[in-house]
C-alpha positions, 0 to 999 in steps of 0.5 A: 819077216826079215828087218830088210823084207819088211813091206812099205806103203804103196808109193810111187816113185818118180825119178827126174833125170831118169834116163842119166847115169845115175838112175840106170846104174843105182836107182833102178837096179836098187829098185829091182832088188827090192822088187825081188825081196818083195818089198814094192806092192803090186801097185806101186809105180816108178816113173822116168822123167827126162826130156828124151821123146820116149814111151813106156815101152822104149824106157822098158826097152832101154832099161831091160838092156841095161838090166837084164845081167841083174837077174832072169829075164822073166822077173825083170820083165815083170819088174819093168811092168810097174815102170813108166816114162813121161817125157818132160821139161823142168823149164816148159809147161808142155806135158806137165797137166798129163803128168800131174794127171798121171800121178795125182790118179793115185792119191792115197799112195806115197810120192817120192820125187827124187832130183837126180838132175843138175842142182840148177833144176831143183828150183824150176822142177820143185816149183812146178811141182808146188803148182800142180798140188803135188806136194801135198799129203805124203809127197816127199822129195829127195836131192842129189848131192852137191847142193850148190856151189857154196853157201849162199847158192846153197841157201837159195836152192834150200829157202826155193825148195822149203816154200814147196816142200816142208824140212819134214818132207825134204831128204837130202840125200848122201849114199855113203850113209846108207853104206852097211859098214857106216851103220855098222860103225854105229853099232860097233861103237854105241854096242859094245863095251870094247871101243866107246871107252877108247874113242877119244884122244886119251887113247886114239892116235889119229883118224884116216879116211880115204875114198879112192877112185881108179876112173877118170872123170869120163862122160862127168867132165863138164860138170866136174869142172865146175865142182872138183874133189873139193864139192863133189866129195869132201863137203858131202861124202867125207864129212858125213863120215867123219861126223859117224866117226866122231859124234857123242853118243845120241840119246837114241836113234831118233832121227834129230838125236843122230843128227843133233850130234853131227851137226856139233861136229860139224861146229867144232871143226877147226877153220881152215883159210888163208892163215893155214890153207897151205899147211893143211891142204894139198890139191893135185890134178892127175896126168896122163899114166897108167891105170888098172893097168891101161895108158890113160890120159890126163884130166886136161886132155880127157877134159880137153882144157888144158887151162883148167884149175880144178883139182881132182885130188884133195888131202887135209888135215881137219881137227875137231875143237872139243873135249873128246878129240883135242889133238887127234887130226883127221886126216881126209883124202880123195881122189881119181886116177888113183892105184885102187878103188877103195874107201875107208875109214882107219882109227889108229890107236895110240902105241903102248907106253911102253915095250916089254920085250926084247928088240929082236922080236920085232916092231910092236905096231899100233892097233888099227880099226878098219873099216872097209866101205867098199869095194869089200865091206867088212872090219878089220882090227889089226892086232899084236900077236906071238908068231906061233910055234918053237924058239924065241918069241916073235911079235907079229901084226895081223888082223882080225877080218870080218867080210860082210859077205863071208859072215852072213852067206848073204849079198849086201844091200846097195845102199841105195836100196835101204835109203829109197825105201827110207824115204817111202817110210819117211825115215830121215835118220840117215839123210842130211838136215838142212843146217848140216848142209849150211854147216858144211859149206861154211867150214869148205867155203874158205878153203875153196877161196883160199884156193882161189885168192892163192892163184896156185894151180893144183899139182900134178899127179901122175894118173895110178899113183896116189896122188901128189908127194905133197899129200904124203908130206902131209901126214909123214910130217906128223910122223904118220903113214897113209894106210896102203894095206890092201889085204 
């Protein structure tokens, strides 16, 4: 049996917020995948949780509709057998004694109660939860992304949720980590002789992370208002990444080792306030414009407030006070309406010291390693080679390309699936500790109140570019270029 077949407890799953955006696009499909590598047992059931008046049979209806171009009906079908629906409300008492029924019916099993809701519900939810003994034995509990606002909200839902659920039970989860080509930084760091030796400002130029996005904010509006890039996507997603990027060797992968070393990255990030929030920041909010290759309105119009001040686009310049990167600025940027949907992480190595050969043979560009987490998951290292063939010698920079897809003939998993069952394991290697999560919000929350004291309106943008000319100034200042390469 494979390492990505391997069988798991039985357990069951039970998903608050079960009719949303999220579980029906993400976490059922990543759940039926498993299903079809036969990594669910017969026995094990996933539970709908949502205030709409449904049953088992119209939550299946609702989820066959939106499933069934996954696979063939007659495997779907048997899939939705082993879903059910129960309708609740985090905030009343009516039906929660059936509920708790329900699942208490099966107690050898492990529970995982996963709050794909409002932050706002993780306390009310985690609370009734501790009432009906729900947490006891192998009941863990998974929460979305954003944890609060800051930090202080931040540490009212984290001390709520702690009296219910213990630190070993608790999985905050990030999905950017559960991403292949993340894990594949990993092992392409700490498993080869070629790179460790070079990661380190003696030889590393600079650090590129990009995650873009081509939609607007749609159906998202009411809450994205009340977050922005800033919540929804820097302090989570992207400083995840830039800790995988830059941590210190863990002595294993034990699950505090990788964490102790992101949690140290995370400590060694330079301030960024009023002092410097200028210099090292751009925010931008886009227009109306064109994109994949349709008029589209702007985020005041889409939002229908023309007076709002959340930014839908960040660029920074962060820098990592240690040893290992003193100098090296890492450069973050994310983004709606913006001309691609990408996300990757760049590492530009530092120009050779000096050149051998004539000018007329071209430029000698810097080495680049890129690692794509989506749309096309796969590594690229951009290197100086001799243009083949006759006559005079003519430099040329091309990549050395390897698609996950391409090289192992074999669809990759959502990353949802490998961290769903992570957590059935009880695995919290790739899951976010709650000091992590303190640590970020203290390092976002005074660029957000710079912002805020600053009175600035975010700048415009126009939807399909990429972004305010503010956020190239930004890095072209260093003498730097984003990585615009979509080969």
């Amino acid at each position: 049996m494979t390492a990505s077949s391997q069988s798991v407890e039985p357990f069951d799953l039970v998903i608050f917020g079960g009719t949303g955006d999220l579980a029906v696009r993400k976490l059922l499909p990543a759940l039926f995948h498993r299903f079809l590598d036969g990594q669910i047992p017969a026995s094990s059931r996933i539970v709908g949780i949502a205030r709409e008046a449904l049953d088992d049979a119209g939550y299946r209806a609702s989820l066959r509709e939106a499933l069934v171009g996954i696979c063939d009906a007659a495997k779907l079908d048997v899939f939705l057998q082993q879903v059910f629906y129960r309708p609740l409300d985090a905030r009343k008492d009516e039906g929660w004694d059936d509920f708790a029924a329900f699942i208490g019916a099966q107690p050898e099993h492990v529970r995982v109660f996963y709050l794909s809701t409002s932050p706002e519900l993780f306390v009310d939810i985690c609370g009734r939860l501790g009432h009906y003994g729900l947490n006891q034995g192998k009941s863990r509990v998974v929460l979305e992304k954003p944890i609060g606002r800051d930090l202080d909200s931040a540490n009212q839902i984290n001390d709520a949720v702690g009296k219910v659920f213990s630190e070993s039970q608790t999985f905050r989860i990030d999905h950017y980590l559960g991403k292949e080509t993340v894990q594949n930084l990993l092992v392409l760091r700490f498993g080869n002789a070629l790179f460790e030796p070079l990661w380190n400002s003696a030889h590393i130029d600079h650090v590129q992370i990009t995650v873009a996005e081509t939609l607007g904010v749609g159906h998202r509006g009411a809450y994205y208002d009340r977050a922005g890039a800033l919540r929804d996507m820097v302090q989570n997603h992207m400083l995840q990444l830039l800790c995988m990027v830059a941590m210190e060797p863990p002595s294993s992968l034990a699950p505090d080792a990788v964490r102790d070393e992101k949690l140290k990255v995370l400590h060694s990030l330079k301030p960024i306030d009023e002092s410097n929030v200028a210099q090292l920041t751009v925010r931008g909010q886009y227009r109306a414009g064109v994109a994949e290759g349709a008029s589209v309105p702007g985020y005041p119009d889409e939002l229908g407030n023309t007076k709002s001040n959340t930014e839908t686009f960040v660029a920074l310049k962060a820098e990592i006070a240690n040893w290992r990167w003193a100098g090296v600025p890492f450069y973050l940027r994310t983004g709606k309406r913006l001309p691609d949907r990408v996300s990757e992480i760049v590492v530009t190595f530092k120009p050779v010291p000096h050149s051998i050969f004539n000018p007329d043979a071209g430029t000698l560009s810097q080495n680049r390693l890129v690692l794509r987490l989506q749309p096309d998951e796969g590594v690229k290292l951009w290197l100086t080679i001799k243009h083949p063939g006759p006559g005079g010698l003519r430099l040329r920079h091309v990549p050395l390309d390897m698609s996950f897809a391409e090289a192992f003939g074999v669809q990759q998993p959502d990353a949802y699936e490998r961290l769903l069952l992570d957590v059935v394991r009880g695995n919290p290697t790739l899951f976010m500790r709650r000091d992590e999560v303190e640590a970020a919000w203290r390092w976002a929350g005074p660029i957000l109140a710079a912002w805020s004291a600053s009175g600035e309106a975010p700048r415009p943008y126009a939807a399909g570019s990429w972004g305010p000319s503010a956020a190239v100034a930004l890095i072209e200042r260093d003498g730097r270029t984003w990585n615009e390469d979509s080969e």
